[in-house]
TIVOZA-268129 format. One line per field, with one value per residue (C-alpha): x, y negated, z negated; residue number from 1; chain. Coordinates in steps of 0.001 Angstrom, whole numbers. Each point is the difference from the previous one (the first is absolute). Last residue first. Layout:
REM residues N
c1: X  ... $
c2: Y  ... $
c3: Z  ... $
num: NUM  ... $
cadena: A  ... $
This chain:
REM residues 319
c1: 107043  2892  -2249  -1352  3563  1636  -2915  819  3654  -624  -2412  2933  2289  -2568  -363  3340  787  -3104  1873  3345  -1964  -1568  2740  1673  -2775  -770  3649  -525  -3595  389  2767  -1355  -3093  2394  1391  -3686  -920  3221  -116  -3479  277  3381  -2170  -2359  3114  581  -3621  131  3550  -637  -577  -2733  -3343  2023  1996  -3037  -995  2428  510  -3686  229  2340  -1694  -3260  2212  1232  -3576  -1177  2760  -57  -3870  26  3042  -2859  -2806  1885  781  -3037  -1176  2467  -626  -3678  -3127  -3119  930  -756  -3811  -792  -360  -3814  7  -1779  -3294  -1280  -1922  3449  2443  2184  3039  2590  2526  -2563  2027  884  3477  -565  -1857  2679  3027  -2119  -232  3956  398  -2185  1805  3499  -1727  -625  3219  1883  -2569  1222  3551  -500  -1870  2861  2620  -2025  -142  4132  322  -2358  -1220  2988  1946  -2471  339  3756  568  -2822  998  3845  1134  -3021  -501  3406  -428  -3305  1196  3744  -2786  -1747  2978  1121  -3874  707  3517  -2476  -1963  2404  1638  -3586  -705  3419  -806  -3897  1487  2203  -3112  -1946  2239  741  3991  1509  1210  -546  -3790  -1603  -1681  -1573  2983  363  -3856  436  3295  -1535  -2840  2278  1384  -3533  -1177  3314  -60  -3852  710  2934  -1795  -3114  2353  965  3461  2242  1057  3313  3187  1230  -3638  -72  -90  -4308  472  3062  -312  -3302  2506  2683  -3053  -951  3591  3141  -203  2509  -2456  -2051  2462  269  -3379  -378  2142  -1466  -3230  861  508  -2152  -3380  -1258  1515  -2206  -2458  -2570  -4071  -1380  -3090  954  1654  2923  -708  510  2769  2810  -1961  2241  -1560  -3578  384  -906  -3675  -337  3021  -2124  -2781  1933  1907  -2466  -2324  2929  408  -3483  438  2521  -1683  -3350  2628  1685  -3272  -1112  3553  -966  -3629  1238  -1122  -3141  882  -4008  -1910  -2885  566  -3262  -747  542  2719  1704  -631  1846  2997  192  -482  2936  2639  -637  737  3168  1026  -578  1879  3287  88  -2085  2476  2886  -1380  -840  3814  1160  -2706  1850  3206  -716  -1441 $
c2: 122183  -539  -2859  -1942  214  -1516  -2389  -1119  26  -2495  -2141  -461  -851  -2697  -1314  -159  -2054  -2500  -715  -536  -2313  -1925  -955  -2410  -1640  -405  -1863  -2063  -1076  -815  -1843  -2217  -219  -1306  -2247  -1603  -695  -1909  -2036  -657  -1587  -2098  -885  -1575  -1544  -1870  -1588  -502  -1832  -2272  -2912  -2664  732  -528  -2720  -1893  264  -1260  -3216  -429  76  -2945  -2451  492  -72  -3193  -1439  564  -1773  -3074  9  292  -3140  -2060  1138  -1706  -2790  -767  296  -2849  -1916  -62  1984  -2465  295  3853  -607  1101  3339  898  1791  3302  656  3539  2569  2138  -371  -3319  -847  -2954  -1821  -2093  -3735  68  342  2864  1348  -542  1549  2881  133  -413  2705  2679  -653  515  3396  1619  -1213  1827  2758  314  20  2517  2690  -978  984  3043  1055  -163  1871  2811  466  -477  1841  2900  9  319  2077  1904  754  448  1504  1780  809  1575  1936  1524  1000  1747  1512  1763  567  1982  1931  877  1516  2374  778  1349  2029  1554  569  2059  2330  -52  1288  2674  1511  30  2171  2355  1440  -2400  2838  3170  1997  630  -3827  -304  -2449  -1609  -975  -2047  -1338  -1327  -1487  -1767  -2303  -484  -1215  -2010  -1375  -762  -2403  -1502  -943  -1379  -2001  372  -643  2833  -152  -1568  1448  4023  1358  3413  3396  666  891  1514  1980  1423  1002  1836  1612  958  1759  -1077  -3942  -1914  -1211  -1056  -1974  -1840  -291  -1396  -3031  -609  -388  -2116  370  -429  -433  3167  755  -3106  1760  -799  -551  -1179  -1419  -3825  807  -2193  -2600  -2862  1783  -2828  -3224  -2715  1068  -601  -3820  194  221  -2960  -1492  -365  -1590  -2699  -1376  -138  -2048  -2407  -631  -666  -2445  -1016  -982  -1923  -2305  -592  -847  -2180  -1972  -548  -1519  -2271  101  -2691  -1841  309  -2453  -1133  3002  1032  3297  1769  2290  -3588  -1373  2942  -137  -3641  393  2617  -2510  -2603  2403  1363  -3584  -834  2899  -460  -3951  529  2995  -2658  -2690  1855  1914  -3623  -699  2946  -1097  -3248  1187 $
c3: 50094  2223  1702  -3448  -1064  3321  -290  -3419  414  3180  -2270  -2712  2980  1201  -3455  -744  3509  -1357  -3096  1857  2319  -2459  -2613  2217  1271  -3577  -607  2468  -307  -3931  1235  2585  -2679  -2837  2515  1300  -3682  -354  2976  -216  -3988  1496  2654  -2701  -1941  2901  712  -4157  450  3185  -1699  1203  -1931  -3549  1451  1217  -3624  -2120  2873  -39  -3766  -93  2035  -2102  -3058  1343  1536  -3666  -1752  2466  -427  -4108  208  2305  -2471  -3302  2170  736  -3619  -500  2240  -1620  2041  592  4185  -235  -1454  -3409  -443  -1696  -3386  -759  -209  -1616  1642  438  -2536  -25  1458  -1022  2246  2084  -959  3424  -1312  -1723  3061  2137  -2665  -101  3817  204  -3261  1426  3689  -1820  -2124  3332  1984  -3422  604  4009  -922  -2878  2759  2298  -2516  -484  3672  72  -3549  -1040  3639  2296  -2692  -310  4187  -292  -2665  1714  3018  188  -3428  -360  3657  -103  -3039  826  3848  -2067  -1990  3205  1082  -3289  364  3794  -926  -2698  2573  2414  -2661  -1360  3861  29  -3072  889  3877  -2053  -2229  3087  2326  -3146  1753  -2757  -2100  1258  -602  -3116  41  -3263  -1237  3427  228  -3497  851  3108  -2040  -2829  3377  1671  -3176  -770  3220  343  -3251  1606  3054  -2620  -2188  -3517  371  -2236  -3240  -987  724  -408  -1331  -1578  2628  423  3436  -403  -2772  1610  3152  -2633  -1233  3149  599  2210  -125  1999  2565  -2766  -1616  3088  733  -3536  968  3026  -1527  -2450  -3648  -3614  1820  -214  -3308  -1419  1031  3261  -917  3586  52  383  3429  -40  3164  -2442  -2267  122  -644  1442  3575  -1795  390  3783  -1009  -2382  1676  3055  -1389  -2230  2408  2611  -2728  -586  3986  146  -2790  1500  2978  -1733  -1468  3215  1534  -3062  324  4121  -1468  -1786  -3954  -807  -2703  -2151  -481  -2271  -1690  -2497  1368  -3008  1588  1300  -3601  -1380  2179  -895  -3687  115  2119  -2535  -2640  1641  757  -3809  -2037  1838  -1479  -2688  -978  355  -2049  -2797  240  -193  -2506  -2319  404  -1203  -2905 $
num: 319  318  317  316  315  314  313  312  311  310  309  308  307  306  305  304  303  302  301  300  299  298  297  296  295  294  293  292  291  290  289  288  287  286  285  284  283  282  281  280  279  278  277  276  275  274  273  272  271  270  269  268  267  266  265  264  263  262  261  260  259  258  257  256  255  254  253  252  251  250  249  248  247  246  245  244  243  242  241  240  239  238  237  236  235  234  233  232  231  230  229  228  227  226  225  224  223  222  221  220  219  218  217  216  215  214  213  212  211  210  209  208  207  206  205  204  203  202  201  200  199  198  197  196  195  194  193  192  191  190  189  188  187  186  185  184  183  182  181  180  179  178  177  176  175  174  173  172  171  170  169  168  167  166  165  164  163  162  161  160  159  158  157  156  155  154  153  152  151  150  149  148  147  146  145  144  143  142  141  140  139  138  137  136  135  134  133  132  131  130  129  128  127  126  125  124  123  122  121  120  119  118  117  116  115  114  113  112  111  110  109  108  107  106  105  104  103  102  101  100  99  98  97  96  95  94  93  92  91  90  89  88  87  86  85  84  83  82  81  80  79  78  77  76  75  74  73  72  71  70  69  68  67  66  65  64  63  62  61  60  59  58  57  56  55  54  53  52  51  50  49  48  47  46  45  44  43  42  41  40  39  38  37  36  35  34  33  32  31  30  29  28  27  26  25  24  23  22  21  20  19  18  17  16  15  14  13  12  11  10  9  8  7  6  5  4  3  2  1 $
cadena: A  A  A  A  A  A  A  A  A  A  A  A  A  A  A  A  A  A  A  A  A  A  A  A  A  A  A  A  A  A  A  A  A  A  A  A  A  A  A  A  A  A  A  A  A  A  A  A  A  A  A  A  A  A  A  A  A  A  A  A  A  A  A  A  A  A  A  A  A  A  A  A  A  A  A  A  A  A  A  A  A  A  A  A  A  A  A  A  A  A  A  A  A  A  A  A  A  A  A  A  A  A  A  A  A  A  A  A  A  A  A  A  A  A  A  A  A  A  A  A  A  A  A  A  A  A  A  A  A  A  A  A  A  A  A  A  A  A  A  A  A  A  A  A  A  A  A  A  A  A  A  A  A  A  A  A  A  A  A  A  A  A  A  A  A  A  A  A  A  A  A  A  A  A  A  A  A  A  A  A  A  A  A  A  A  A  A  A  A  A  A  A  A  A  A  A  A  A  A  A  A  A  A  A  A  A  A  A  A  A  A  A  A  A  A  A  A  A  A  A  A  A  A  A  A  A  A  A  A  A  A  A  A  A  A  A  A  A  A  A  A  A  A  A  A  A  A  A  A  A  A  A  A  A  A  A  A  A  A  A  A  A  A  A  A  A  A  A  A  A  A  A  A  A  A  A  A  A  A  A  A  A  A  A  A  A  A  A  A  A  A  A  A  A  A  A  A  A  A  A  A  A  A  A  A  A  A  A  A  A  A  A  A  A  A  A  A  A  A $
């Protein structure tokens, strides 16, 4: 028995301040607050700043989010095998460049995975095509191997394209590991402690102007059209309602105090500006190398298509 009112008196004891706090919220939507603690107007800014901080957060990982999704430039259209992705590109050059029949080529092409299937991205995607076209154009072509201008510059774009694709990933992994671990942490842990700060300040001021209006002898609400009881003057309250408000006051200025601490850190840090030039740094390397190794590719392509339009003319001319 004794047990059992201890356990009595200890729900009534957590029970009551969230009850108290309840009627007061619902006399202030009612209307029926006599007063209402008043938050200062330097907490309101803050507040009003992370939650503009909170709403950046959440925009940009909507969109930046896709870098942990692998195929988000794969062209939805395309319908590859699971041969087509079972090696690289450089590895079925090689056993192309070792093949002596088109069947030996086909075997090639379609030779069983060695590792797990290739990235689904769009640079890999035009490798492989451009990779399976050049063996296409070099089994028809009756002349020497390799002397097809176009089948060779698909064989060397599908190369180039395929070291754009791993850089490409190398970009995703970096601003995964850099961007938005950081920026899911600021959100999911820094702004949330703020957002927990700000409701414990929330439910403090419920319970000070609760603890008023008790004491006022104004506790209870009533719907709308109905009277409700008039406060008695502030100089009718007992000592020991005074009290009551004075410990409600020192608890609301502390989680007042406390919040502005929570949240001037949030604004403060450096971490999401950081994380941001992380997200540039890695975007602008994948494009630095994407450049480089196209630049590469361009002038040999362009110095087979300027021999390929010499044989044409020297053709065109002798016939």
């Amino acid at each position: 028995m004794d047990k059992f009112q201890a356990f009595g008196k200890n729900f009534s004891a957590s029970f009551t301040p969230f009850a108290a706090r309840t009627q007061q919220m619902l006399k202030e939507q009612l209307g029926q607050a006599e007063d209402k603690t008043q938050l200062p107007p330097d907490y309101i800014e803050l507040e009003k700043r992370v939650d503009a901080l909170k709403q950046v957060h959440q925009k940009m990982l909507q969109v930046t989010s896709q870098y942990s999704n692998e195929p988000y430039d794969y062209p939805s259209n395309i319908r590859e095998s699971f041969n087509d992705l079972g090696r690289t590109v450089g590895e079925k050059v090689h056993l192309l460049s070792s093949a002596t029949s088109p069947a030996e080529a086909q075997a090639a092409l379609t030779a069983p995975p060695s590792a797990k299937p290739q990235p689904k991205t769009f640079a890999h995607a035009q490798a492989r095509a451009a990779l399976s076209s050049s063996a296409i154009l070099s089994a028809d072509h009756a002349g020497p191997s390799g002397s097809d201008p176009l089948s060779t510059a698909l064989e060397k774009f599908a190369v180039a394209e395929e070291k754009v694709g791993e850089a490409r990933l190398a970009q995703d992994a970096a601003i995964q590991s850099r961007f938005l671990a950081g920026w899911s942490t600021t959100l999911n842990t820094n702004i949330m402690f703020a957002t927990r700060a700000r409701k414990a300040v929330e439910n403090a001021r419920l319970n000070l102007d609760a603890t008023k209006a008790r004491a006022k002898g104004g506790a209870g609400f009533s719907l709308p059209g109905q009277q409700h009881k008039t406060p008695m003057e502030d100089d009718a309250i007992s000592e020991e309602a005074r009290a009551e408000i004075e410990q409600a006051e020192d608890e609301f200025v502390g989680q007042t105090e406390e919040a502005v601490g929570v949240m001037k850190n949030v604004l403060d840090t450096p971490e999401p500006l950081r994380n941001l030039a992380d997200l540039i740094a890695a975007q602008l390397e994948y494009h630095k190398k994407a450049y480089e190794i196209l630049s590469e590719l361009a002038p040999v392509v362009d110095q087979l298509q300027v021999e390929q339009e010499a044989s044409y003319r020297k053709s065109r001319e002798g016939a």
